[in-house]
DRENNU-757146 format. One record per residue: x, y, z of N, C-alpha, C in turn; chain; residue number from 1; residue in one letter. Coordinates in Angstrom, 3 decimals. Each point is the difference from the previous one (the first is absolute). Layout:
N
{n.u:X; n.v:Y; n.w:Z; ca.u:X; ca.v:Y; ca.w:Z; c.u:X; c.v:Y; c.w:Z; chain:A; resi:NUM; resn:A}
...
This chain:
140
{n.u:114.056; n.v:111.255; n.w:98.038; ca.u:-1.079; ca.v:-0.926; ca.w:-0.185; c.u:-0.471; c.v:-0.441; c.w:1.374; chain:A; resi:1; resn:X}
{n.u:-1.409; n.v:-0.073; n.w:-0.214; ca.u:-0.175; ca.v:-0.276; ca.w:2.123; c.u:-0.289; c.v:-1.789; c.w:-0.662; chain:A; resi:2; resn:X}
{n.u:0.396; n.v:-0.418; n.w:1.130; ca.u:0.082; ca.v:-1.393; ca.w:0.257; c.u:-1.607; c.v:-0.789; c.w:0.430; chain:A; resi:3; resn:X}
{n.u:-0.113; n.v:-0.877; n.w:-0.320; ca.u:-1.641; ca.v:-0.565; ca.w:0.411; c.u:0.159; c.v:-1.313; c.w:-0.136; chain:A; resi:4; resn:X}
{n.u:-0.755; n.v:-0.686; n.w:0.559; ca.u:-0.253; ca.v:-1.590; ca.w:-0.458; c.u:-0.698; c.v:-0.381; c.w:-1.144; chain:A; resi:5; resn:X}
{n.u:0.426; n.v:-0.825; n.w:-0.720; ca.u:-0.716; ca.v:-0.596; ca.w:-1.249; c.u:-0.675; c.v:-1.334; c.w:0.314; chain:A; resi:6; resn:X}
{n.u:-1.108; n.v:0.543; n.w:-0.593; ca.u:-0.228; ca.v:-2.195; ca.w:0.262; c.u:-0.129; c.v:-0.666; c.w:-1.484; chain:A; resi:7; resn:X}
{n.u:0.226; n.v:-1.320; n.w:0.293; ca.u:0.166; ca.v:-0.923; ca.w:-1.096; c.u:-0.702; c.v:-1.231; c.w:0.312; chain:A; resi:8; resn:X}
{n.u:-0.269; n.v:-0.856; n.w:-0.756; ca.u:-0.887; ca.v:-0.969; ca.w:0.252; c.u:1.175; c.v:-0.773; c.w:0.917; chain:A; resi:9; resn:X}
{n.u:-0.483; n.v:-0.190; n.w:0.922; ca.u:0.306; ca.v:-0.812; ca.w:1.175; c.u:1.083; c.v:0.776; c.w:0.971; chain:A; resi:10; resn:X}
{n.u:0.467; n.v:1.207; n.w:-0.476; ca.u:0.811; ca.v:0.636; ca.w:1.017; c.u:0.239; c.v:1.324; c.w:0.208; chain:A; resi:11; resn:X}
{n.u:0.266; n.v:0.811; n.w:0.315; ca.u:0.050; ca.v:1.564; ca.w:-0.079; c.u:1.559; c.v:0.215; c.w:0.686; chain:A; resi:12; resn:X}
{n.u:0.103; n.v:0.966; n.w:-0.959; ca.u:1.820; ca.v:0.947; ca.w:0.343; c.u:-0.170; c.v:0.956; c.w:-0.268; chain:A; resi:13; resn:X}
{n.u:0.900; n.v:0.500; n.w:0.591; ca.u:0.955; ca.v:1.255; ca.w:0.364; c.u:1.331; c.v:-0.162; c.w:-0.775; chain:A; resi:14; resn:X}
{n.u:0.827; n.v:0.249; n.w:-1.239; ca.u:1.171; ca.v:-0.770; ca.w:-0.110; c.u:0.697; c.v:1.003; c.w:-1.040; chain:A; resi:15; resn:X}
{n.u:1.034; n.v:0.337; n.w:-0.056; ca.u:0.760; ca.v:1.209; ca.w:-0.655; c.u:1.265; c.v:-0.681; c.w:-0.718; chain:A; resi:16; resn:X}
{n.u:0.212; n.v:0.608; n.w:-0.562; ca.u:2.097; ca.v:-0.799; ca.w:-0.526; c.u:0.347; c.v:1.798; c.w:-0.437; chain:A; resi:17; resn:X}
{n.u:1.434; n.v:-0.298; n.w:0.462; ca.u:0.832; ca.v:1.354; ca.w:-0.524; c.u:1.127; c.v:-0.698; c.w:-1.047; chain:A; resi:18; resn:X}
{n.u:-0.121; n.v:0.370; n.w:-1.157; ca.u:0.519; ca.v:-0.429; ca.w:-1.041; c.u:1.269; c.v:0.537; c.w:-0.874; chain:A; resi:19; resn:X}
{n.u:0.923; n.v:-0.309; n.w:0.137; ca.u:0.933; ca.v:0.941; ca.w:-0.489; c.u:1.338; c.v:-0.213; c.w:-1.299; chain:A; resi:20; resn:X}
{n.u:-0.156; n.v:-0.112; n.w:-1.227; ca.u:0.989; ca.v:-0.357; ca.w:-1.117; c.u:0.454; c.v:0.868; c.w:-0.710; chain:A; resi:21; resn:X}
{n.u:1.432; n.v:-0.585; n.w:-0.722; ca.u:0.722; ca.v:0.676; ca.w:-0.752; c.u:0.047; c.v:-0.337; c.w:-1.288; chain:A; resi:22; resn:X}
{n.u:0.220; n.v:0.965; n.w:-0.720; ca.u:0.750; ca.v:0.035; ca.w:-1.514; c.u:1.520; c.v:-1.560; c.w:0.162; chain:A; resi:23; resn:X}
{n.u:-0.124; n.v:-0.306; n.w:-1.067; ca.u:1.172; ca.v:-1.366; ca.w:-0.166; c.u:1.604; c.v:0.356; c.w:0.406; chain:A; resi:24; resn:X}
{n.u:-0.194; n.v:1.257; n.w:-0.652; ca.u:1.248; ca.v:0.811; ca.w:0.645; c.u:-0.472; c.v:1.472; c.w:0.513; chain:A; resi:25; resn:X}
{n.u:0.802; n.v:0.700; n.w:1.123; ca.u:-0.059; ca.v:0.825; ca.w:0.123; c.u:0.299; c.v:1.387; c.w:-0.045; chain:A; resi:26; resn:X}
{n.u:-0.810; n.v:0.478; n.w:-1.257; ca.u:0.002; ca.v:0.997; ca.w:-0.991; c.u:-1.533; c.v:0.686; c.w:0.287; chain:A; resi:27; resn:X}
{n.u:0.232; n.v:1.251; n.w:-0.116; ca.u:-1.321; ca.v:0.951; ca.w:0.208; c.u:-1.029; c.v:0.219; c.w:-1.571; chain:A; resi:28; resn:X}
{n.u:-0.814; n.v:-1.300; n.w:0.183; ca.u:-0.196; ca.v:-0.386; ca.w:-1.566; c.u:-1.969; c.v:0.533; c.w:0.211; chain:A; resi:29; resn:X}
{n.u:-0.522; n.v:0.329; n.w:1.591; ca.u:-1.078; ca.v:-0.094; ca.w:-0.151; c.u:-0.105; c.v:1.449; c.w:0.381; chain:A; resi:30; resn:X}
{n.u:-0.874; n.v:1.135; n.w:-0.811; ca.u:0.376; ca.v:1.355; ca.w:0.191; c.u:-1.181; c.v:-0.238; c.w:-1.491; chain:A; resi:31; resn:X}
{n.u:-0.647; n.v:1.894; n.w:0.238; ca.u:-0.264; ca.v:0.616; ca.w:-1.089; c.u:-2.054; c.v:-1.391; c.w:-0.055; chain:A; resi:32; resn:X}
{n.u:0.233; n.v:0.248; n.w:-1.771; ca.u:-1.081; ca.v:-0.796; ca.w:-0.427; c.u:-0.190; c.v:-1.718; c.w:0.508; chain:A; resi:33; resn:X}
{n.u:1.593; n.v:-0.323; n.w:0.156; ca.u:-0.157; ca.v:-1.054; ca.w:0.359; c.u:-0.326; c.v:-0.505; c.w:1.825; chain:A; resi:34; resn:X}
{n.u:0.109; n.v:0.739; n.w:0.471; ca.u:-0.434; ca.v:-0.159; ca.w:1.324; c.u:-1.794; c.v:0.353; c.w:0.217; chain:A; resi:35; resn:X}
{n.u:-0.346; n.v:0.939; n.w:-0.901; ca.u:-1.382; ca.v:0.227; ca.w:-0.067; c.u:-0.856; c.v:-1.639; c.w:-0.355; chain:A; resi:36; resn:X}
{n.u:0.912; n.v:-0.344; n.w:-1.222; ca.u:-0.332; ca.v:-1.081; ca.w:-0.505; c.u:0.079; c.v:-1.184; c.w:0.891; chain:A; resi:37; resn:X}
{n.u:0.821; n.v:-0.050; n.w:0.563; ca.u:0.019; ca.v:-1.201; ca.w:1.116; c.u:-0.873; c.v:0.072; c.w:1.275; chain:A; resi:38; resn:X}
{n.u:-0.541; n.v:1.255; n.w:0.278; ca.u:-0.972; ca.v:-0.277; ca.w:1.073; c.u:-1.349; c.v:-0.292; c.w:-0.285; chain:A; resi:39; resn:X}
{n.u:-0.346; n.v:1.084; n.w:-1.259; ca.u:-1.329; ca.v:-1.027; ca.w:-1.051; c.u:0.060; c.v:-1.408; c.w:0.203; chain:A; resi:40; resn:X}
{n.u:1.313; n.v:-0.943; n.w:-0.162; ca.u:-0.475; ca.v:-1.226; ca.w:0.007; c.u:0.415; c.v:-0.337; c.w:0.945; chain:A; resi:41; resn:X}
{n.u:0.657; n.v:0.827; n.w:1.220; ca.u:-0.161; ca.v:-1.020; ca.w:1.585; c.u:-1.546; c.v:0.278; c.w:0.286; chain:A; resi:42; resn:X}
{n.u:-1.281; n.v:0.923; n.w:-0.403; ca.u:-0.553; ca.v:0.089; ca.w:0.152; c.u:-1.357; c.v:-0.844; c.w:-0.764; chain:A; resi:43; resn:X}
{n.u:0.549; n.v:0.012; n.w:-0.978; ca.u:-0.998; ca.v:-1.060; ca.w:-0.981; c.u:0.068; c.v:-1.952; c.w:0.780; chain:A; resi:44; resn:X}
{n.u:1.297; n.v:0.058; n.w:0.214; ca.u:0.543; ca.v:-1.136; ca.w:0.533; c.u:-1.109; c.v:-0.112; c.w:1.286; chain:A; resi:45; resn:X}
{n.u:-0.153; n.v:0.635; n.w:1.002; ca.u:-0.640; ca.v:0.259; ca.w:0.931; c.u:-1.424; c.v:-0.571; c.w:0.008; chain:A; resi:46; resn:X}
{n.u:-0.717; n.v:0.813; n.w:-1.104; ca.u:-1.231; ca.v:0.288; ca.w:-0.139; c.u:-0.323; c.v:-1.558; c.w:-0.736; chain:A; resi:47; resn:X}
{n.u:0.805; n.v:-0.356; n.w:-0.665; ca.u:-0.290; ca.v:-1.220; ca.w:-0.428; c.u:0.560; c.v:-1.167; c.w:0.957; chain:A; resi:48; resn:X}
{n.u:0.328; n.v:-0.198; n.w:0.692; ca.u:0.395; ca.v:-0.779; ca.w:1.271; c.u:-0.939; c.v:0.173; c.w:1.218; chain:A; resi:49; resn:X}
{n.u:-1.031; n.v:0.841; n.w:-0.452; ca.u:-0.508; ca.v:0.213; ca.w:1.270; c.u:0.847; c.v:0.303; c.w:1.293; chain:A; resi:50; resn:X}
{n.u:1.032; n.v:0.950; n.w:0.091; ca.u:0.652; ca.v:0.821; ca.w:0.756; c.u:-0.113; c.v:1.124; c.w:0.472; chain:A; resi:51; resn:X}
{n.u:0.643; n.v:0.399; n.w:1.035; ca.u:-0.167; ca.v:1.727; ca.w:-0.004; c.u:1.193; c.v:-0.158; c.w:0.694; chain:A; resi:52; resn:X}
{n.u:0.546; n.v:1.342; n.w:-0.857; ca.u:1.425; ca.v:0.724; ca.w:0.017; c.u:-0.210; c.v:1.468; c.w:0.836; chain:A; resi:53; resn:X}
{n.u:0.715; n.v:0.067; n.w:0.757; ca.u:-0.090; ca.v:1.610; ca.w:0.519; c.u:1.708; c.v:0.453; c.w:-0.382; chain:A; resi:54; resn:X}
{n.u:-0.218; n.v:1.212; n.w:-1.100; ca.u:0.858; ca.v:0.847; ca.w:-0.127; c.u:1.365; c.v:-0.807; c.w:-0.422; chain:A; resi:55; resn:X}
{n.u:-0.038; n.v:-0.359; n.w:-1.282; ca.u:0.746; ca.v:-0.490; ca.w:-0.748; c.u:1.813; c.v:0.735; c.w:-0.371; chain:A; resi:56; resn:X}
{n.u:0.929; n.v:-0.198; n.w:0.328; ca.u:0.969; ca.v:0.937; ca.w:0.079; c.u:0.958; c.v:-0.474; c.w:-0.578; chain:A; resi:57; resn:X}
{n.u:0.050; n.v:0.415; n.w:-1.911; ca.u:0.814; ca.v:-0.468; ca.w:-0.615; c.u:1.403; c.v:0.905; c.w:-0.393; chain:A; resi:58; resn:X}
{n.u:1.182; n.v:-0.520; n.w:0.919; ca.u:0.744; ca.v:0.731; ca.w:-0.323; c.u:1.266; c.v:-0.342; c.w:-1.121; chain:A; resi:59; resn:X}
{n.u:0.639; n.v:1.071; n.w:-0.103; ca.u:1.133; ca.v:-0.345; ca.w:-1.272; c.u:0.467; c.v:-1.424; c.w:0.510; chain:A; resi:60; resn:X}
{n.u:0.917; n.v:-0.113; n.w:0.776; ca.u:0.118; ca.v:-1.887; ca.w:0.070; c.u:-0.316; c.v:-0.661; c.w:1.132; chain:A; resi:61; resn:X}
{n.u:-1.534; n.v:0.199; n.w:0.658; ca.u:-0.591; ca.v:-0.947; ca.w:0.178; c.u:-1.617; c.v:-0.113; c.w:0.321; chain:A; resi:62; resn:X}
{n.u:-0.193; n.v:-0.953; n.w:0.254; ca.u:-1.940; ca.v:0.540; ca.w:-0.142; c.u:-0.284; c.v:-0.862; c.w:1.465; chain:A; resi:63; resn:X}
{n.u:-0.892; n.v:0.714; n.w:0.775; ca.u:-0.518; ca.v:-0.361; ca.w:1.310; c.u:-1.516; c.v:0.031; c.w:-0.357; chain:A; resi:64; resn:X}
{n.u:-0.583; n.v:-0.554; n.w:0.657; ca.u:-1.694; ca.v:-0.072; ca.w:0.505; c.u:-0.209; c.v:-0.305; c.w:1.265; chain:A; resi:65; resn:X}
{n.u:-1.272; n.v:0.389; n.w:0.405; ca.u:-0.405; ca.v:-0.813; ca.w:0.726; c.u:-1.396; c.v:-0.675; c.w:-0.138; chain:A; resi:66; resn:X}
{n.u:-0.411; n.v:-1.174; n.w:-0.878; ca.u:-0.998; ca.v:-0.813; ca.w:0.227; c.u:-0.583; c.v:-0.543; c.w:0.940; chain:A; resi:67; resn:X}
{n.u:-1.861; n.v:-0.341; n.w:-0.357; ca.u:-0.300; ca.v:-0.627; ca.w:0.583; c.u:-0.832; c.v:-1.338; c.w:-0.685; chain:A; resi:68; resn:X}
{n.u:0.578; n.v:-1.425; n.w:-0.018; ca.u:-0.420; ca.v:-0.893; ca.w:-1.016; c.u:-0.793; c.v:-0.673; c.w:0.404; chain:A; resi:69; resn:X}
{n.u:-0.694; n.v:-1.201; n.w:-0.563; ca.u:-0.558; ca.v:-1.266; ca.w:0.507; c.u:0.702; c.v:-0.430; c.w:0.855; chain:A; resi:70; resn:X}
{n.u:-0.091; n.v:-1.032; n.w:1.112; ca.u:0.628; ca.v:-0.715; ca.w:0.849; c.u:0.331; c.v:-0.931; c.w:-0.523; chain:A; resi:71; resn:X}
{n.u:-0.947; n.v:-0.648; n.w:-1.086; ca.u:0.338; ca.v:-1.344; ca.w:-0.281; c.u:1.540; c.v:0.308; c.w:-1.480; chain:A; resi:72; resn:X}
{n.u:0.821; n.v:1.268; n.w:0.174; ca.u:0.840; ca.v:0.079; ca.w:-1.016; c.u:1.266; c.v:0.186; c.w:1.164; chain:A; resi:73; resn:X}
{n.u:0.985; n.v:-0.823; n.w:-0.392; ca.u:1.142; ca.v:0.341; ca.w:0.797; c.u:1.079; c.v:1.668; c.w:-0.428; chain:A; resi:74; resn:X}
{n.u:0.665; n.v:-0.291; n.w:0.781; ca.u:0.307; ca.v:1.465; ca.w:-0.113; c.u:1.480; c.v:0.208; c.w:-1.140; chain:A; resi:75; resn:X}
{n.u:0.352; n.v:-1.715; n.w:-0.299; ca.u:0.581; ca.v:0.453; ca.w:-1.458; c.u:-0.793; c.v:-0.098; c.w:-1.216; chain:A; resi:76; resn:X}
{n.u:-1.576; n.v:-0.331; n.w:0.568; ca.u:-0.512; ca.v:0.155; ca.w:-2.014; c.u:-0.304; c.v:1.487; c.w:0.042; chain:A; resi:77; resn:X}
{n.u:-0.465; n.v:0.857; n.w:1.169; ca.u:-0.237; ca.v:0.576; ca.w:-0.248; c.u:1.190; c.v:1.098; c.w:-0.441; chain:A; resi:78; resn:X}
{n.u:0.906; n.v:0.070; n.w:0.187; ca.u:1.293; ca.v:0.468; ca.w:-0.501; c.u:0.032; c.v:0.071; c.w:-0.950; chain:A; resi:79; resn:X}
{n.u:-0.337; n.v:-1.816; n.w:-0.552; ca.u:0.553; ca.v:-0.005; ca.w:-1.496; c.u:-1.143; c.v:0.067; c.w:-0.654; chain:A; resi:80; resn:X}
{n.u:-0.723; n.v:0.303; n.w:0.037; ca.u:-1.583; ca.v:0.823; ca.w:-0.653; c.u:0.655; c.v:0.881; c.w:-0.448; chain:A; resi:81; resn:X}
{n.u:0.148; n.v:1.546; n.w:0.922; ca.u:0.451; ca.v:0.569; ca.w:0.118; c.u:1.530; c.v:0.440; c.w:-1.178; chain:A; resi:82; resn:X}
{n.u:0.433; n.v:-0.678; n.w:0.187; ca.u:1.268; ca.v:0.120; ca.w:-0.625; c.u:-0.160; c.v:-0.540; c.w:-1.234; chain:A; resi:83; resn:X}
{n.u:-0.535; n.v:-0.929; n.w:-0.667; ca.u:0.169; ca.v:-0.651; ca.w:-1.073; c.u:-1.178; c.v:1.003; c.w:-0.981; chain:A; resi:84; resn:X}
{n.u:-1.044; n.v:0.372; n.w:0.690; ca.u:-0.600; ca.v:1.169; ca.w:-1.225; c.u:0.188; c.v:1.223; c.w:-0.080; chain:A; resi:85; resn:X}
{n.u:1.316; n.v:0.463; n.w:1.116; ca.u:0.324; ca.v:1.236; ca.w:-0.547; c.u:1.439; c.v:-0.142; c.w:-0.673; chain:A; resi:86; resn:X}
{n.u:0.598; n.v:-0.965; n.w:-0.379; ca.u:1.076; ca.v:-0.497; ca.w:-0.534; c.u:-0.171; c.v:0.055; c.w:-1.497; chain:A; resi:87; resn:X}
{n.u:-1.221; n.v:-0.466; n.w:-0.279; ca.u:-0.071; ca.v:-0.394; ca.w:-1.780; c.u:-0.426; c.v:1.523; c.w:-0.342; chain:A; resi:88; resn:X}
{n.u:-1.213; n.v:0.276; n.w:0.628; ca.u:-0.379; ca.v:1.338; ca.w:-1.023; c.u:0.556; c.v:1.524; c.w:0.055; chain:A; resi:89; resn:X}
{n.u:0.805; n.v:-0.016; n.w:0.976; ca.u:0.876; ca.v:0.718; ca.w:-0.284; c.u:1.158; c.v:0.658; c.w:-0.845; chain:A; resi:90; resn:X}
{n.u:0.228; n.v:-1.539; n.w:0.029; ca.u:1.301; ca.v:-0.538; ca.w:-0.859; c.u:-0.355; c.v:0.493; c.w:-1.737; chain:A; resi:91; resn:X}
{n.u:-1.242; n.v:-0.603; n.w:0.017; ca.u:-0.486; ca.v:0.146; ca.w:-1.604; c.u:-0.397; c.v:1.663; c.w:0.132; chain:A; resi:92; resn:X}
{n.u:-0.377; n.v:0.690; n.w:0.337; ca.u:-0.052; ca.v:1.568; ca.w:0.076; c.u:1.006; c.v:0.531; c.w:-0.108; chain:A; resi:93; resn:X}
{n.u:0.903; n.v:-0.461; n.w:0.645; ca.u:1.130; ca.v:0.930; ca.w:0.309; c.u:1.090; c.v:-0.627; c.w:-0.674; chain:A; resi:94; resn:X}
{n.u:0.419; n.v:0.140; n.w:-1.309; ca.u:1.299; ca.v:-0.970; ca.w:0.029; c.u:1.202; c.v:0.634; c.w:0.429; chain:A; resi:95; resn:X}
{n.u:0.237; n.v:0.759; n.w:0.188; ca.u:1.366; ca.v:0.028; ca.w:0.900; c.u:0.347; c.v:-0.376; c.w:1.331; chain:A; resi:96; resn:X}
{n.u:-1.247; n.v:-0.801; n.w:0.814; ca.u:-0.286; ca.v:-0.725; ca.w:0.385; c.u:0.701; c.v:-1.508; c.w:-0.133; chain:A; resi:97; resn:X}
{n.u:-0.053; n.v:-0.430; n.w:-1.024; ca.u:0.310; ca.v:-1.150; ca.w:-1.152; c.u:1.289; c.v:0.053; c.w:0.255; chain:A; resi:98; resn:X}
{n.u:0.567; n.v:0.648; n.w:-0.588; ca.u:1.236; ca.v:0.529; ca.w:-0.671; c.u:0.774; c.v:-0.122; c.w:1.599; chain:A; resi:99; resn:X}
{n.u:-0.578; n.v:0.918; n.w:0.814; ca.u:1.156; ca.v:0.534; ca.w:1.192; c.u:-0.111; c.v:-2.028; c.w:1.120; chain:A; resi:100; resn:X}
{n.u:-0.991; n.v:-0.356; n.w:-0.017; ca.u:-0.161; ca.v:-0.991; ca.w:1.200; c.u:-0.812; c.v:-1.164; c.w:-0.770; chain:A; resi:101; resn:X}
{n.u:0.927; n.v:-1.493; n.w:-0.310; ca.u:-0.528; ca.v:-0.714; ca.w:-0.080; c.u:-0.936; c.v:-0.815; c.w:0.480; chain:A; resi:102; resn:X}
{n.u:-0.448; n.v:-0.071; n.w:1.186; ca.u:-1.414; ca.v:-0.041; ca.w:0.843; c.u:0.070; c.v:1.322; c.w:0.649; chain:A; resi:103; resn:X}
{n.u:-1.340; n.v:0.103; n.w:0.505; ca.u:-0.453; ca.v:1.735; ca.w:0.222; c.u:0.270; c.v:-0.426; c.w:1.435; chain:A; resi:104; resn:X}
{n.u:-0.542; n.v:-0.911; n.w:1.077; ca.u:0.397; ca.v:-0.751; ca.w:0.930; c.u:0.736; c.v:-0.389; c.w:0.866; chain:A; resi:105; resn:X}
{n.u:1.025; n.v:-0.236; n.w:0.833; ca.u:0.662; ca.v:-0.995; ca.w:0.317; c.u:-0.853; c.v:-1.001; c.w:0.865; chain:A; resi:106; resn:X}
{n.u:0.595; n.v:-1.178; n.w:0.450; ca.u:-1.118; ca.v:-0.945; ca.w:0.060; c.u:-0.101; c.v:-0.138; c.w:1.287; chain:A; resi:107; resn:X}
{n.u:0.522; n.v:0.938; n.w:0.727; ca.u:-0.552; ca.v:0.236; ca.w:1.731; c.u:-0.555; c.v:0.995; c.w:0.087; chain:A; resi:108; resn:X}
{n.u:-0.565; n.v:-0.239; n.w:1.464; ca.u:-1.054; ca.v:1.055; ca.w:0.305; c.u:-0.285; c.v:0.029; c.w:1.306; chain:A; resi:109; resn:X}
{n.u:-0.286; n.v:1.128; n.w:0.880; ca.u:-0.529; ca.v:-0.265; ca.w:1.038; c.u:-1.379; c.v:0.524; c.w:0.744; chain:A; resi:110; resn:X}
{n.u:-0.335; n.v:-0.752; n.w:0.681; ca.u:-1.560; ca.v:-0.424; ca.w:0.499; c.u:0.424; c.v:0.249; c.w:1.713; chain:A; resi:111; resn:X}
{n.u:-0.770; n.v:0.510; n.w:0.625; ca.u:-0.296; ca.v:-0.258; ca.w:1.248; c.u:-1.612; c.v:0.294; c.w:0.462; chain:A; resi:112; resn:X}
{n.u:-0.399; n.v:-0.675; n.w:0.481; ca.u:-1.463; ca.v:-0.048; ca.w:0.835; c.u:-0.292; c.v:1.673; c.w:0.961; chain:A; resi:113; resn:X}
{n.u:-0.951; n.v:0.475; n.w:-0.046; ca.u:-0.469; ca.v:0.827; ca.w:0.687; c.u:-1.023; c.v:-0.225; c.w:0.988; chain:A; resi:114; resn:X}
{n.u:-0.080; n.v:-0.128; n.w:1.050; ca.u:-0.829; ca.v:-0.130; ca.w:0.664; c.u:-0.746; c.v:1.123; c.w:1.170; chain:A; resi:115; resn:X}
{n.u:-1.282; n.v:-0.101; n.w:-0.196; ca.u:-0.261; ca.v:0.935; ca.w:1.220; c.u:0.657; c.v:0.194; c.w:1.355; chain:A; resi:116; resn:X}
{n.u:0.960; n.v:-0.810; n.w:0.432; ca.u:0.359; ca.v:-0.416; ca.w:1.084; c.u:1.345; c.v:-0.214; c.w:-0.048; chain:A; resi:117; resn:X}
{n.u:0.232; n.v:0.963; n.w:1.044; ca.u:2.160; ca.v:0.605; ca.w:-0.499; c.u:0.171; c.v:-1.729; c.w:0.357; chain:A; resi:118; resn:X}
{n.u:0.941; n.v:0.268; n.w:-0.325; ca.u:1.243; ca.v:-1.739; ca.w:-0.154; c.u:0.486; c.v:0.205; c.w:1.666; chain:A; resi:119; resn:X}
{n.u:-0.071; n.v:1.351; n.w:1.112; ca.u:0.369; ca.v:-0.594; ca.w:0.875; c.u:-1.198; c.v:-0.221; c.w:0.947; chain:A; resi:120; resn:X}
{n.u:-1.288; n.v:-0.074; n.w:-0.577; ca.u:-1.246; ca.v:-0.357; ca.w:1.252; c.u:0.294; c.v:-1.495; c.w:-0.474; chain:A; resi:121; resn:X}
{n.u:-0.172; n.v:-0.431; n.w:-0.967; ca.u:0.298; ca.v:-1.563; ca.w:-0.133; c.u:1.120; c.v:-0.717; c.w:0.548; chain:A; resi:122; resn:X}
{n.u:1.408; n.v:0.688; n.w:-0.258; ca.u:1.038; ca.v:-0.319; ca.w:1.132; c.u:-0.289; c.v:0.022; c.w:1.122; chain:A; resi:123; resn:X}
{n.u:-0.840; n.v:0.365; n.w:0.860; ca.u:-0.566; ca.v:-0.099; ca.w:1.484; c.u:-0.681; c.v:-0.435; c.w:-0.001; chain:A; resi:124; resn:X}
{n.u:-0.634; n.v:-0.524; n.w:-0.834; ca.u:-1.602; ca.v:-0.630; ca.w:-0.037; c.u:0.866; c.v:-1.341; c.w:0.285; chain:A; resi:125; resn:X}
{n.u:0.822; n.v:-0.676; n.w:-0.885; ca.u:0.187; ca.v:-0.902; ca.w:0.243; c.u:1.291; c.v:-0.500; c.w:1.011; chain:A; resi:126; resn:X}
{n.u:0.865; n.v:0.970; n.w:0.436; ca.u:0.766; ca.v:-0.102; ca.w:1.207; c.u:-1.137; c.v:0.241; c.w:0.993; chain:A; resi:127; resn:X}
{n.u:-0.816; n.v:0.109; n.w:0.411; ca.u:-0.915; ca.v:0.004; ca.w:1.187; c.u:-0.947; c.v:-0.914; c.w:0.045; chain:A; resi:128; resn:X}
{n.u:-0.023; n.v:-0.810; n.w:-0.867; ca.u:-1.173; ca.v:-1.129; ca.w:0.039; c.u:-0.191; c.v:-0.922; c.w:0.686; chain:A; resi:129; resn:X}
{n.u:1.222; n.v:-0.285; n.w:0.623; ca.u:-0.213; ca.v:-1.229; ca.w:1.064; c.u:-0.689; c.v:1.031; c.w:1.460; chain:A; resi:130; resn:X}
{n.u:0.819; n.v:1.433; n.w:0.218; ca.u:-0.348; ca.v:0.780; ca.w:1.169; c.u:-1.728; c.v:0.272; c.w:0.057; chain:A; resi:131; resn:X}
{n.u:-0.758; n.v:0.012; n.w:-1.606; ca.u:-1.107; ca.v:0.269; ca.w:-0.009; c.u:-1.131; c.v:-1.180; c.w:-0.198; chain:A; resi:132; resn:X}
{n.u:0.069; n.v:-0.868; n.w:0.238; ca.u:-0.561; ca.v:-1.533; ca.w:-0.394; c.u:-0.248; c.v:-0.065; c.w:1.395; chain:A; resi:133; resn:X}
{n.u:-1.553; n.v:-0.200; n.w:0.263; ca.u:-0.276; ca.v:-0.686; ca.w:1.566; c.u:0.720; c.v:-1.346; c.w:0.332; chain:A; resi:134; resn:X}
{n.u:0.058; n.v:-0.279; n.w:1.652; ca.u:0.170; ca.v:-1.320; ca.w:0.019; c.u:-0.584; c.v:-1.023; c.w:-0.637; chain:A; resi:135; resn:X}
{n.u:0.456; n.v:-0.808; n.w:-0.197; ca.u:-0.712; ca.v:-1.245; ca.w:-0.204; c.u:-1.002; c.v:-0.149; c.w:-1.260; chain:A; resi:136; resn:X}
{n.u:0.472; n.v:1.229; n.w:-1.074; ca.u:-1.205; ca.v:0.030; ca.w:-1.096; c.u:0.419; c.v:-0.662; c.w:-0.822; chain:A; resi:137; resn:X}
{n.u:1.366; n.v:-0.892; n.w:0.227; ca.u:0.761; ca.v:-0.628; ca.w:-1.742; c.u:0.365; c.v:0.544; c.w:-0.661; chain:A; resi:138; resn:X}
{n.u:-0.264; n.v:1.390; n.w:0.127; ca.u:0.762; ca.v:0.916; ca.w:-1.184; c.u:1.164; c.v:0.689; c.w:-0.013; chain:A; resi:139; resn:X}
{n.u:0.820; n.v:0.084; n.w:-0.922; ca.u:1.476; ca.v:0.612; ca.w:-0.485; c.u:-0.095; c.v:1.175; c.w:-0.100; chain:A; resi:140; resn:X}
């Protein structure tokens, strides 16, 4: 997915999350029809969130993305967006589903931020800030 700025009323981003959850236990429960089925609705999920997903990768026990959401949504709703509507309709499709895992879920998850800008230009950005601040400008 190429990366771009969005604008929004009063602000514009750039802003990604890498998203990553499991089955309640870990058992190779997502495979076959039901993994087809679960990216339909990381994708429906998407489209109705006003999101974009690049390359959805649902595997037997666990499911990654990488989104790109509103700003104004933190990065556990968007998780649990995510997670809570591919939890139910699955479940009802598939009952062995049912049967094998009493939530489809477990109730962690992980999120990290993507940014255009590796994590170590910002580590120097901000260890060098006093070296790059003119004299006398007040600034940190």
């Amino acid at each position: 997915m190429t990366r771009h700025v969005r604008p929004s009323p009063g602000a514009a981003y750039d802003l990604g999350y890498h998203v990553v959850w499991c089955p309640e236990y870990p058992r190779p429960v997502l495979g076959g029809r039901a993994k087809d089925r679960c990216e339909e609705l990381i994708r429906a999920t998407a489209d109705e969130r006003s999101c974009q997903i690049a390359a959805p990768e649902v595997m037997p026990v666990q499911v990654h993305l990488f989104v790109t959401p509103n700003p104004k949504h933190s990065q556990s709703y968007v998780a649990g967006q995510f997670k809570g509507f591919t939890s139910h309709h699955p479940r009802a499709g598939f009952p062995y589903l049912r049967s094998l895992l009493p939530a489809l879920w477990s109730r962690s998850d992980f999120v990290a931020t993507v940014g255009a800008v590796p994590a170590e230009t910002v580590r120097r950005c901000i260890e060098t800030r006093y070296k790059r601040a003119p004299k006398g400008s007040g600034r940190a």
